[in-house]
C-alpha positions as CSV (number, residue, x, y, z in Angstrom):
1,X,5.7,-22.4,-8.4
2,X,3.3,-23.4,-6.0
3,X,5.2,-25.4,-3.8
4,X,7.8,-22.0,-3.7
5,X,5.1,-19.6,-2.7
6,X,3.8,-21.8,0.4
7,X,7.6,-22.0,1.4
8,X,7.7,-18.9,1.1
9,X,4.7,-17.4,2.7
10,X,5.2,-19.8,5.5
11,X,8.9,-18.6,6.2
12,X,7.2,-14.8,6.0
13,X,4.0,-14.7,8.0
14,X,5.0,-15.5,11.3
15,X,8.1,-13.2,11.1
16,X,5.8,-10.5,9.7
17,X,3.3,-11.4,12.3
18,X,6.4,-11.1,15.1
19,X,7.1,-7.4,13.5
20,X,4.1,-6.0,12.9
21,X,2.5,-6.6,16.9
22,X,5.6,-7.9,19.1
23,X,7.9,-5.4,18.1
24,X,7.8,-1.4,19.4
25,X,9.7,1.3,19.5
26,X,12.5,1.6,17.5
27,X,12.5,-1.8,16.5
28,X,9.2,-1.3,15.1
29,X,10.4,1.3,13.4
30,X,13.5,-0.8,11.9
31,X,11.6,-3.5,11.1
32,X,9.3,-1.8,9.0
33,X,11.9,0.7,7.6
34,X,13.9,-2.5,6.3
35,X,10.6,-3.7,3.9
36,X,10.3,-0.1,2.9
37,X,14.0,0.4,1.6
38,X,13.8,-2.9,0.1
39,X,10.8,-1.7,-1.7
40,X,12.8,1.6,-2.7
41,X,15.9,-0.9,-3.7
42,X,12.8,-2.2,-5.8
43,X,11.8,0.8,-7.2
44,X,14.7,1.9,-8.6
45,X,14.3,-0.6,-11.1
46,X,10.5,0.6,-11.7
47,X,12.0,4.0,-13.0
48,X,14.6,1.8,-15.3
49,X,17.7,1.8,-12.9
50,X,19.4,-2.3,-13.5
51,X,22.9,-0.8,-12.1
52,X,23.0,-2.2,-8.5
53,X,24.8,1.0,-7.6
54,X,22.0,3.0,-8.1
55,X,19.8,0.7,-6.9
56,X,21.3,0.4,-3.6
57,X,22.1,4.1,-3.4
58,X,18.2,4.9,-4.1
59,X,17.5,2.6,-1.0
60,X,20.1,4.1,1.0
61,X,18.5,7.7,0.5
62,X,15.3,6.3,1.4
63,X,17.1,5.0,4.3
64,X,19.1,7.9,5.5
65,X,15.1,9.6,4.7
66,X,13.3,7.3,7.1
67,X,16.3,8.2,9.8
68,X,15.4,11.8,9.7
69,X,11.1,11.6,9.4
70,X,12.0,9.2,13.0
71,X,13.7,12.1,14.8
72,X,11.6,15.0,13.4
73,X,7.9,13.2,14.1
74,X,6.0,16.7,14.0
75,X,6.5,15.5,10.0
76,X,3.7,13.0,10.4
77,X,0.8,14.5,10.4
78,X,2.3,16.7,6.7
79,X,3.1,13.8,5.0
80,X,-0.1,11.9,5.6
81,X,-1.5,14.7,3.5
82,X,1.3,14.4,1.1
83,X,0.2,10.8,0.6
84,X,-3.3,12.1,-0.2
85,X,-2.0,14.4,-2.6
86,X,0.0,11.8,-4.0
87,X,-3.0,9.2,-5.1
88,X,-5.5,11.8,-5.8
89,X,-2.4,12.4,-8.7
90,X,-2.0,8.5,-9.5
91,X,-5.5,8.3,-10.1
92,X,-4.9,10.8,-13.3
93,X,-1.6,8.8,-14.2
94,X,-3.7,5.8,-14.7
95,X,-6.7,6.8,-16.4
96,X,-4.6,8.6,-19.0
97,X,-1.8,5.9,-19.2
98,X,-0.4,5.3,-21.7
99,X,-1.0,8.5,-23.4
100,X,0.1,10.9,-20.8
101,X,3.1,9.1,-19.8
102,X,5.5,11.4,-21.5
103,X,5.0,14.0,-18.6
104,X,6.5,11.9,-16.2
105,X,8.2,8.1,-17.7
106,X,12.0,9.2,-17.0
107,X,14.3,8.0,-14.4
108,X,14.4,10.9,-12.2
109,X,10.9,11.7,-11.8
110,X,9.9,7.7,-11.2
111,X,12.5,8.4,-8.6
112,X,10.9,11.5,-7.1
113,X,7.8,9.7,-7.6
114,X,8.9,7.1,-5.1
115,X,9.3,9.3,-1.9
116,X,5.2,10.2,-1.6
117,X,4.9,6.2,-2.1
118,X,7.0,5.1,0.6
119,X,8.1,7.6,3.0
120,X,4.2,8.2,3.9
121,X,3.2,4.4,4.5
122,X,6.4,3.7,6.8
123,X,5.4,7.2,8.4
124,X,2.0,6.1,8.9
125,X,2.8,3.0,10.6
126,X,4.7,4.4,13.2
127,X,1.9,6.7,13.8
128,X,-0.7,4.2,14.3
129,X,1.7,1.8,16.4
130,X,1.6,5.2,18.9
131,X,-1.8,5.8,18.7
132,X,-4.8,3.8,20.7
133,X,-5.2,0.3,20.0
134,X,-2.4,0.7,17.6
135,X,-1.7,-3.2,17.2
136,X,-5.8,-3.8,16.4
137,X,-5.6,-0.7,13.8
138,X,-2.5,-2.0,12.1
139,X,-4.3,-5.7,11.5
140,X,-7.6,-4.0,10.4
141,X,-6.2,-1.8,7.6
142,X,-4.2,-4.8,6.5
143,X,-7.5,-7.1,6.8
144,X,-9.6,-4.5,4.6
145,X,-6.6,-4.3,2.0
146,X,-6.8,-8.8,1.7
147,X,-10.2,-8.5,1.6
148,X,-10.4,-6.0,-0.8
149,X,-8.0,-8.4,-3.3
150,X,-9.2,-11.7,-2.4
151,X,-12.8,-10.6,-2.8
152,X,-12.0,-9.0,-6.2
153,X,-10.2,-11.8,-7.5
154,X,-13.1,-14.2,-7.2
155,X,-15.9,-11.2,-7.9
156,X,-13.7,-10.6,-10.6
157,X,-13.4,-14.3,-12.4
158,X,-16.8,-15.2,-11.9
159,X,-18.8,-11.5,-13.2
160,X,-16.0,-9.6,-14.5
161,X,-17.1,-7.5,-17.7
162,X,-16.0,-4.4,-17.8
163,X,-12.1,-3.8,-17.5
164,X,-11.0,-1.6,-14.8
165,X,-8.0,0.0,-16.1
166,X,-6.9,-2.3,-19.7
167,X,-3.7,-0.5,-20.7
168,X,-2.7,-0.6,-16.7
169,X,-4.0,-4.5,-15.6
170,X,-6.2,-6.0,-18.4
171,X,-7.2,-8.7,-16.0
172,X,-9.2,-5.9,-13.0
173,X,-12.6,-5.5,-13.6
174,X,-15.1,-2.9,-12.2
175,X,-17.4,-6.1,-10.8
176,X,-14.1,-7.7,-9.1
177,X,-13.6,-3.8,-7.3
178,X,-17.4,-4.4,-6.5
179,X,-16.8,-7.7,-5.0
180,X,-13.7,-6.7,-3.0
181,X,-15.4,-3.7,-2.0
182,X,-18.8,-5.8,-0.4
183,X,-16.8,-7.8,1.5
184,X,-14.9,-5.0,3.1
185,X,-17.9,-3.4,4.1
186,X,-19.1,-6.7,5.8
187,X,-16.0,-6.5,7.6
188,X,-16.3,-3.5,8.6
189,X,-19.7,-3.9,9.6
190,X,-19.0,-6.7,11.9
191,X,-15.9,-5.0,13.8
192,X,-18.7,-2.3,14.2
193,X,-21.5,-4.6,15.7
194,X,-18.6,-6.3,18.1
195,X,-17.9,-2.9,18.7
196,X,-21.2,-1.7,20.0
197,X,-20.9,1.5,17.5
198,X,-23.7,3.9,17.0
199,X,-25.3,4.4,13.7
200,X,-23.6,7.5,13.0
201,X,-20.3,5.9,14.4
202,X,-21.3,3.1,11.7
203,X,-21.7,4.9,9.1
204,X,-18.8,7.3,9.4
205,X,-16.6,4.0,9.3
206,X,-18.6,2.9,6.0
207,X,-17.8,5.8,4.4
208,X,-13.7,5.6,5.3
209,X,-13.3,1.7,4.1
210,X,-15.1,2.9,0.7
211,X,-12.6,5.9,0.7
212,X,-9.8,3.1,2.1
213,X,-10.8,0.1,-0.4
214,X,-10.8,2.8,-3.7
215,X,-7.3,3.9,-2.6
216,X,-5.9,0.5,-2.5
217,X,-7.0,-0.3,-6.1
218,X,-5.5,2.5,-7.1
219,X,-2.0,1.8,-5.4
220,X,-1.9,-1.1,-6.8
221,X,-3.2,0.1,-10.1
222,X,-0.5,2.3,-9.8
223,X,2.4,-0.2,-9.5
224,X,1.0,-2.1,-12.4
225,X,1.5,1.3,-14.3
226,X,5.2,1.7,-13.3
227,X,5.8,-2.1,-13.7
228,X,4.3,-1.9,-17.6
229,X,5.9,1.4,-18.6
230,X,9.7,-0.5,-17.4
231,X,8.5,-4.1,-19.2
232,X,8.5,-5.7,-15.9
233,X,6.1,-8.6,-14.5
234,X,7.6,-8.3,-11.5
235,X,9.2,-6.0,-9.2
236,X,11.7,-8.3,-8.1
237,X,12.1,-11.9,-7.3
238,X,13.2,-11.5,-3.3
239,X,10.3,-13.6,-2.9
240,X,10.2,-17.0,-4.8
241,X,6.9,-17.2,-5.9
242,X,5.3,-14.1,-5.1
243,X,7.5,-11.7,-7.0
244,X,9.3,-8.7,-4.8
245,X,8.6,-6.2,-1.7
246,X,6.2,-4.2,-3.8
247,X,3.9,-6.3,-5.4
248,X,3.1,-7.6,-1.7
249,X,2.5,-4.0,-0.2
250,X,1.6,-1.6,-3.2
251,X,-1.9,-1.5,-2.5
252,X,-0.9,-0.9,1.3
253,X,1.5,2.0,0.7
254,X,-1.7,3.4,-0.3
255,X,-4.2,2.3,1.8
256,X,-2.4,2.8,5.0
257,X,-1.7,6.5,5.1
258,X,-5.0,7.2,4.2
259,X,-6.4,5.0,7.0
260,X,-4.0,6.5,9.3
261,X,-4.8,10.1,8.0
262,X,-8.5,9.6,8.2
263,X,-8.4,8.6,11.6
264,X,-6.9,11.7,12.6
265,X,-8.9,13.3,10.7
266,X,-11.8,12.2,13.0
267,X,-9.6,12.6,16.2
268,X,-8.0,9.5,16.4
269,X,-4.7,9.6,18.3
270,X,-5.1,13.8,18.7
């Protein structure tokens, strides 16, 4: 298993690398679009879809989706806040799984429940590839969000003692959100001295990787939740060794639209 993952993650890095800051333009735009309807291809089996028909015909409407959002972009700045909406929603789903799962657990509204979680974070990238120092903005969000796991994880083993969400992920703990939350703020605090921010400039980023960090626990809170009401571990195995598409980028689908829509928010990119 090991010796699959480091295959793996050394096949994927430097293409992702390539994508994420070499590529513009509509190439960005397809390169990102392609993990995004591999992670609705994903999903459809989330909402208890194994037929590859409608798997691949629930990727190719999130396809045919991402066409339109590129030629209308006036949707941007909407669906950012659509994404807001979205995981201010999840954040009931998970606190009252698996009680109030009867509202929502059948096929058609997991697959409903899939636009706000991917249409948003492709829509946000594009946005922040446009936008001032686009490339740097795109590699801190995605800094903050490894942080924010790799901190919890060993926050988490070493003081965890009271569980995060246990009929969601038994294993989270509020210290390992703690952990992963310190050492995002340290980040954040050093882009800011290298920066030359103010205080007030200082603190108003603070306060948006707190707001950033939460909303990454809960994305991937959130596909925990789906994955345990459909009795799957993993999303898929398109990745020997690390599981599929969304267990890599759930907590991003989340984090990066609100990243992107706080930045606007404070006249980034206006």
């Amino acid at each position: 298993m090991l010796k699959q993952r480091v295959i793996t993650a050394a096949i994927l890095l430097p293409l992702a690398i390539l994508g994420f800051f070499w590529l513009d333009g509509v190439a960005f735009a397809l390169f990102t679009g392609s993990v995004i309807v591999l992670g609705g291809w994903e999903w459809a089996r989330l909402a208890g879809f194994s037929a590859q028909w409608v798997r691949t015909g629930y990727a190719g409407l999130i396809a045919l989706l991402l066409a339109g959002l590129y030629q209308i972009p006036a949707l941007g700045i909407p669906l950012l806040w659509l994404a807001a909406g979205w995981w201010l929603l999840a954040i009931v789903l998970v606190v009252r799984y698996p009680e109030g799962r009867d509202c929502w657990h059948s096929g058609g509204r997991i697959f409903l429940m899939g636009l706000p979680v991917l249409l948003p974070a492709w829509q946000a990238l594009q946005l922040l590839k446009q936008w001032p120092m686009g490339n740097e903005l795109i590699l801190l969000v995605m800094v903050l969000v490894w942080t924010a796991d790799i901190g919890a994880f060993f926050a988490g083993r070493a003081l965890g003692r009271h569980k995060l969400a246990p009929g969601v992920s038994p294993g989270k703990s509020w210290e390992g959100v703690a952990g992963g939350l310190l050492g995002c703020l340290l980040v954040m605090l050093a882009v800011g001295v290298c920066q030359g921010w103010s205080v007030s400039e200082m603190l108003l980023a603070l306060c948006e990787t707190v707001v950033v960090v939460m909303v990454s626990v809960v994305g991937d809170l959130t596909e925990s939740m789906f994955k345990r009401n459909a009795g799957l571990k993993d999303s898929s195995q398109l990745l020997p060794g690390h599981g599929g598409i969304l267990d890599r980028i759930d907590s991003l689908t989340a984090a990066v639209p609100v990243f992107a829509l706080l930045l606007w928010l404070t006249g980034w990119g206006n």
